[in-house]
C-alpha positions as CSV (number, residue, x, y, z in Angstrom):
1,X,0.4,-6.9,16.6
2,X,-1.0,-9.2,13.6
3,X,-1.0,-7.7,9.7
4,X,-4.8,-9.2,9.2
5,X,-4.5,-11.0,5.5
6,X,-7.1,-9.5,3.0
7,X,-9.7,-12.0,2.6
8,X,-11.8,-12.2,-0.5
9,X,-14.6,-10.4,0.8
10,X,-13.2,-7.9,2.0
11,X,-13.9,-8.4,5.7
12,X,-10.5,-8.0,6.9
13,X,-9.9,-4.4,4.9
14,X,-12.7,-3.1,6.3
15,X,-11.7,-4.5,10.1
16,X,-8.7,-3.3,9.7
17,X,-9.8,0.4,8.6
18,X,-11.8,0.7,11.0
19,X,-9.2,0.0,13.7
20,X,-6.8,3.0,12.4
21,X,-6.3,6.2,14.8
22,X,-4.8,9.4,13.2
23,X,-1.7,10.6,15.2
24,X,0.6,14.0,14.6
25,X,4.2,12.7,14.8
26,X,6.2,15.8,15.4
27,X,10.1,14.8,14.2
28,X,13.4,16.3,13.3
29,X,14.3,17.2,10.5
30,X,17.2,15.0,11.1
31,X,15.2,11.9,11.9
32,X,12.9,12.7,8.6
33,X,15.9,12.6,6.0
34,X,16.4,9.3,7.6
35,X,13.0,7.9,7.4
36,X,13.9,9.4,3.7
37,X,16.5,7.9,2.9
38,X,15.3,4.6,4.2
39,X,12.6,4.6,2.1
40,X,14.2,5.6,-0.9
41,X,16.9,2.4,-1.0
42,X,13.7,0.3,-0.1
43,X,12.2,1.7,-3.4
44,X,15.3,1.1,-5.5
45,X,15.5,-2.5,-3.7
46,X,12.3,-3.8,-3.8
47,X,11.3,-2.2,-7.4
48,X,7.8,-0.5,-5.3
49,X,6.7,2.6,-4.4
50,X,7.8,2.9,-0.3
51,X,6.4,6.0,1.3
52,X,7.3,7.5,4.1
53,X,4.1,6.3,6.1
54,X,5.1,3.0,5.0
55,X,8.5,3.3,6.5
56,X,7.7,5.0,9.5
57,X,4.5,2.4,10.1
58,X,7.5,-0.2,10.1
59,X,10.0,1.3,11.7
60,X,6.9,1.8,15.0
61,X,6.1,-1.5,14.5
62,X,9.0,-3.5,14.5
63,X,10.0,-0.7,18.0
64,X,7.1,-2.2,19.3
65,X,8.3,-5.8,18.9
66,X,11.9,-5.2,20.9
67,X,10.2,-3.7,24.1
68,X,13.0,-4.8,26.1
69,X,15.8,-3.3,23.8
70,X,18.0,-1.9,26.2
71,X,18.8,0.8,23.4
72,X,14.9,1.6,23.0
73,X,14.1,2.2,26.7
74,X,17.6,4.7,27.1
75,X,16.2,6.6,23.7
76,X,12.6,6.5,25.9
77,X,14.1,7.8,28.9
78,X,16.2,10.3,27.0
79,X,12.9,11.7,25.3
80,X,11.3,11.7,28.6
81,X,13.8,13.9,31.0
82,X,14.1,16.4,27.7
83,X,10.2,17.1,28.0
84,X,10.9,17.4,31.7
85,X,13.3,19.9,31.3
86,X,11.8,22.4,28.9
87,X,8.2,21.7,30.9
88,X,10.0,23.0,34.0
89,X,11.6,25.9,32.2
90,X,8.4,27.1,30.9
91,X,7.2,27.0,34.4
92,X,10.0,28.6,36.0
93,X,9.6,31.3,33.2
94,X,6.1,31.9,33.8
95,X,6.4,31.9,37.3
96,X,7.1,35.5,37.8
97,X,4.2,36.4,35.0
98,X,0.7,37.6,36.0
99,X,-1.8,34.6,35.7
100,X,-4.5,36.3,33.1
101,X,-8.2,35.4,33.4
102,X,-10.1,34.5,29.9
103,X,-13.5,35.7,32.0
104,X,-14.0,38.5,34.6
């Protein structure tokens, strides 16, 4: 993942908006007062305004870069079996329910 540099055109800004995807990030509360925080002591140390975006955008990217993080793939996996778990509950749950047809 390369940070195109802004040319004096213009070219590159425009590239790289038009490469950009929307995504809802669901987190904890938890995990946002961290992201938070983060961004707050990078405000106060670099004397700029950090967002959160900004933070989280970093915090993605530089994930990205340490694929084989053996700390990264246990938080993956860890992530993974919890969906698991409350998919199958919800199944199990609705198993004794009536199925209910939009159309008749």
């Amino acid at each position: 993942m390369s940070r195109p540099s802004l040319l004096t055109n213009g070219r590159a800004l425009r590239q790289e908006r038009e490469d950009r995807t929307r995504l809802l990030l669901i987190l904890s509360q938890d995990l946002l007062d961290q992201a938070r925080v983060i961004a707050g002591r990078a405000t106060t140390v670099l004397k700029l305004p950090v967002s959160l975006q900004i933070v989280l955008r970093a915090l993605i990217w530089v994930g990205l870069k340490r694929e084989s993080h053996s700390a990264l793939f246990a938080n993956i996996e860890s992530q993974a079996r919890a969906v698991r778990q409350k998919r199958s509950r919800v199944r199990r749950a609705g198993e004794g329910r009536p199925l209910r047809s939009g159309s008749r």
